[in-house]
N, C-alpha and C positions, 0 to 999 in steps of 0.2 A: 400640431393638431393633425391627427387621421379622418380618413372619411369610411364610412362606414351608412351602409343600408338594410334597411330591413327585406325580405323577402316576401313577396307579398304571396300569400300562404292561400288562401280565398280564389278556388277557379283551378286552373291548371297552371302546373307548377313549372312544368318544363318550360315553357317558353318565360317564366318569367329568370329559371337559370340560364338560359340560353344569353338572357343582358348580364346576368353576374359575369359572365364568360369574356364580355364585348368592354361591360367596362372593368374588369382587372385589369385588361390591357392600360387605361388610360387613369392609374390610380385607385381605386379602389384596392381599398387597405382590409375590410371584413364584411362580412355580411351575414345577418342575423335571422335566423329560422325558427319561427314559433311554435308555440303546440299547444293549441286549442283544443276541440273535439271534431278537424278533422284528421286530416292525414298528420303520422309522426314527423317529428323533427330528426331524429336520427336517418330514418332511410332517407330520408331529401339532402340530409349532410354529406352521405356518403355520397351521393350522386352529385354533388356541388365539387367533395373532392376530385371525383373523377372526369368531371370534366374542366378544372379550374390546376392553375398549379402555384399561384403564389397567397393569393387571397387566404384572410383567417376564416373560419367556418364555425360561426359561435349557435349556439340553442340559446333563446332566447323568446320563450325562457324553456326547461323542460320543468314538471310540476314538483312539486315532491316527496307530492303526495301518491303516485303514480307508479313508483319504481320503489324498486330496496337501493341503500346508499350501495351497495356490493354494484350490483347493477347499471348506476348512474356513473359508477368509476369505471367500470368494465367497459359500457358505450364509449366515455370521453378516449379511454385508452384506446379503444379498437379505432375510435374515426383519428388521434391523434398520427397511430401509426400508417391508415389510409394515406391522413395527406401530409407526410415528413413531416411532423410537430405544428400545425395548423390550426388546432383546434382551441375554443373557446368553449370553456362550460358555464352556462347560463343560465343558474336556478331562480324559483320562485315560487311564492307561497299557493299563487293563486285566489281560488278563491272560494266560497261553501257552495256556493252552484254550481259550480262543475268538479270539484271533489268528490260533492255527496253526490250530487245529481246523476255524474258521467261514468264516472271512476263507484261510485260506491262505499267511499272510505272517509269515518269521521276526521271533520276540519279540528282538528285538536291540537293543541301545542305550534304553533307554526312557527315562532320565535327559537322555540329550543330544537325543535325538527331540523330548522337551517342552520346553527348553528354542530348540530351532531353531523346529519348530512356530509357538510362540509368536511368535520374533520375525519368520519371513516373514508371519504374518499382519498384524503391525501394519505394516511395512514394505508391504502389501496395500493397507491402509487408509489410511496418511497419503497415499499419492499422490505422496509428495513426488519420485519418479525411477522410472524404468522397473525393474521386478522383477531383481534378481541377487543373489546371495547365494552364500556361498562356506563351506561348515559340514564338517563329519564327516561327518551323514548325506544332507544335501542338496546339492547342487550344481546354482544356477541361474541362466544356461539349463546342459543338462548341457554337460561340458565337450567337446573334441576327443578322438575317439577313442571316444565314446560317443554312441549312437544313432546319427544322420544326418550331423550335425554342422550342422543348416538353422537348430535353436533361436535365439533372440532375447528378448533380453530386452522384456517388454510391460509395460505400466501398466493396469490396472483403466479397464475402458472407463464404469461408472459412478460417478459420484460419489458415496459413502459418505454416508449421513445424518450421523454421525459417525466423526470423525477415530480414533477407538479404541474398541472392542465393550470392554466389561467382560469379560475372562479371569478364570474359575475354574478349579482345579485339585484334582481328586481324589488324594489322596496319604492315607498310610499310613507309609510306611516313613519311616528316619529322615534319609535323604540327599534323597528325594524333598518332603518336608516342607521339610526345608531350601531346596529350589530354589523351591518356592510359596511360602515369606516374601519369597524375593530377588525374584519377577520377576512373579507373580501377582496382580491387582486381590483377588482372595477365594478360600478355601480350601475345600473340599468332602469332610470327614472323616465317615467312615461308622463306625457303630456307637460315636459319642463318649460318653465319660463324663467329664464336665467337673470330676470329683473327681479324677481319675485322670491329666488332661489333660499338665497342668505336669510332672508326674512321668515322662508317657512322652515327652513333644511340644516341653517347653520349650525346654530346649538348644538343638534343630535351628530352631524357629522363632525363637532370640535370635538365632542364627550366620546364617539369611538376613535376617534384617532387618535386620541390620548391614552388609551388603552393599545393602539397597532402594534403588531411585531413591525418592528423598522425594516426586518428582511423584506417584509411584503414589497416596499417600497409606497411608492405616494399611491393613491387611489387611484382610478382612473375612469372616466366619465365618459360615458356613451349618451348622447343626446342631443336632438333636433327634431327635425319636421319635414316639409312638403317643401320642396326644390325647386324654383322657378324662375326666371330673369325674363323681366320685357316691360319695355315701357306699356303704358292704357290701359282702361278697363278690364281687358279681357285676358291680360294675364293676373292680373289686381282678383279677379273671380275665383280663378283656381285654386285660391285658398278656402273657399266653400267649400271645395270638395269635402274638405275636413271636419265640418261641420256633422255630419252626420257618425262621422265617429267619434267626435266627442259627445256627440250627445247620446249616442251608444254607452259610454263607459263612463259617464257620469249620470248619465239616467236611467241604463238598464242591468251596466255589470253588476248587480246585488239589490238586494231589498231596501227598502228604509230601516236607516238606520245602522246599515252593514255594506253601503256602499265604498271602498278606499277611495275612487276616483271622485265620487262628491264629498266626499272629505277635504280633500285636495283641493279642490275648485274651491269652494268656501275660507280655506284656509289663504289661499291666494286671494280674497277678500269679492267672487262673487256670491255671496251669501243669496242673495234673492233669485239669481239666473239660475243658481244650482237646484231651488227648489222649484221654479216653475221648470227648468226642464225636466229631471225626476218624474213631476207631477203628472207632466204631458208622455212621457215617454212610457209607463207603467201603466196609461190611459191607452195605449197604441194609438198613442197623436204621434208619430214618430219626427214626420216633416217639421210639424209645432215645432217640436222638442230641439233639430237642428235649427230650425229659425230661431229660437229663443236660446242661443250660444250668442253670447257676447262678441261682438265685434275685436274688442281687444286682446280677448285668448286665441281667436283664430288666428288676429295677427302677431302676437307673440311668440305663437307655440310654432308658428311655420319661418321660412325664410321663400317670401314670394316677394315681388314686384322688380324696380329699375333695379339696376346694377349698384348704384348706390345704395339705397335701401338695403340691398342681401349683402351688401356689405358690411354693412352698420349689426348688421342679425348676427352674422360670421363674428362682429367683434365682441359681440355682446354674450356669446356661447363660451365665447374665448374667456372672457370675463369674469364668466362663473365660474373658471375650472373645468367646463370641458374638453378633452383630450381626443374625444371619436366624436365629428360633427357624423352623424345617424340621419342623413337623408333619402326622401324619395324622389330624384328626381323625373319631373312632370313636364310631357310637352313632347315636339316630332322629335326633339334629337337630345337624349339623356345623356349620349357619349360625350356631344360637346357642352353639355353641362357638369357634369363630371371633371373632363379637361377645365375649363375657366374656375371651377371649383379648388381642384390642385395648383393650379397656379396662382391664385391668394394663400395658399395656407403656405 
């Protein structure tokens, strides 16, 4: 098992690369750059590269609805060659509020989107023939009767450090999960509870990997939570911090009805928490909406308290097949939590 964090994107960024930097030194294996509606995930990569030299440097997620697949290859190639083969490319659907909202662009097709996505990119990177592709949503170059009609098929004027970027896939839902067994190098599930996993996730991830190229190799799992070791109270709290983002993204990411992460939470069997926090949160009760999160998802979805405890978390991630424990660690000193971290796995 790797460790792997996320980047916390919210605020100013440099000092939060400045600890990507403190803990390579002591084990950190990747670390994962988002892209919401503020700052891009690309430019903060590149600048992870340059001041980092062993660490992966994954987007996670970039949209994909946001870029042309030409484009998404061309970035992962350019930050690949930044940091000598380093790189993680980390798609996802998103979601109709900040597509349509941010970006502009109908939420349409998003199943067939990621699965096209994916293969112009790799078809980017092998080099092996000039760019064309013939899909649902893409059509490359476009055909006759669309645009100019001047398009040409082209090939990647540089040559790729390597022949394939590792793909990760942000999924949720259960057809969408399905597609990230069949075609995806690693999977990138939010708010995971590895007791819960098999229950909601199973199925869909037996039926794509039943379909996998074997070359892929096994899938591979990025997932955890909120980092903390100490006996009493007052580390036992710092798992509330969490609280207000899950109640974010179970009660505000999407409308009724079209939320994935109340999907989720329901599906993991709190049907009533999901709907009074919703309820409160799209009310601008925001606080409510964190106070009414279940005590058992926060303490699920995180790895806080005694040494014991985040150890029994560690086995239990372990459990489900996760392969990148995905923490934040929280407290004076993340370095030596990082270190005691490496040293269980």
């Amino acid at each position: 098992m790797r460790i792997s964090m996320p980047l916390q994107y919210a605020g100013e960024p440099k000092p939060a690369v400045d600890q990507v930097a403190e803990l390579e030194k002591v084990g950190l294996d990747t670390v994962w750059v988002a892209e919401a509606y503020g700052y891009d995930s690309p430019t903060l990569m590149g600048y992870i590269a340059a001041r980092t030299e062993r660490v992966r440097i994954g987007a996670a997620i970039l949209p994909l609805y946001s870029r042309t697949p030409a484009l998404i290859a061309q970035t992962a190639a350019g930050l690949d060659y930044l940091s000598d083969g380093r790189a993680v490319l980390g798609l996802g659907a998103s979601g109709p509020q900040v597509i349509e909202g941010w970006h502009g662009v109908p939420y349409t097709k998003p199943l067939t989107r990621t699965r096209e996505v994916v293969e112009i990119c790799r078809k980017v990177w092998a080099r092996e023939e000039r760019l064309s592709y013939e899909g649902s949503v893409f059509t490359l170059p476009l055909p006759p009767g669309e645009g100019t009609g001047l398009g040409k098929p082209l090939k990647m004027i540089n040559h790729p450090v390597r022949s394939s970027v590792p793909v990760y896939l942000a999924s949720l839902g259960e057809k969408n999960v399905e597609l990230t067994a069949e075609i995806a190098d690693g999977w990138l599930p939010h708010l995971f509870i590895p007791e819960k996993a098999d229950a909601v996730w199973g199925a869909a991830l037996a039926r794509g990997a039943a379909r996998r190229d074997p070359a892929l190799g096994p899938l591979e799992i990025s997932a955890g939570g909120l980092l903390a070791i100490g006996e009493g109270e007052e580390t036992r709290r710092l798992a509330d911090f969490t609280r207000p983002m899950i109640a974010l993204y179970v009660g505000g990411m999407g409308a009724k009805g079209k939320n994935f992460y109340n999907t989720l939470a329901r599906r993991y069997g709190y049907e009533d928490a999901a709907d009074r926090i919703q309820e409160l949160y799209l009310a601008g009760r925001k606080d409510e909406a964190a106070a009414a999160v279940p005590d058992e998802m926060v303490e699920l979805t995180n790895l806080v308290g005694p040494e014991s405890h985040v150890r029994e978390r560690v086995e239990a991630f372990r459990a489900a097949g996760v392969t990148h424990l995905n923490v934040t660690p929280v407290g004076d000193d993340p370095v030596r939590l990082i270190e005691k971290l490496r040293g269980w796995l």
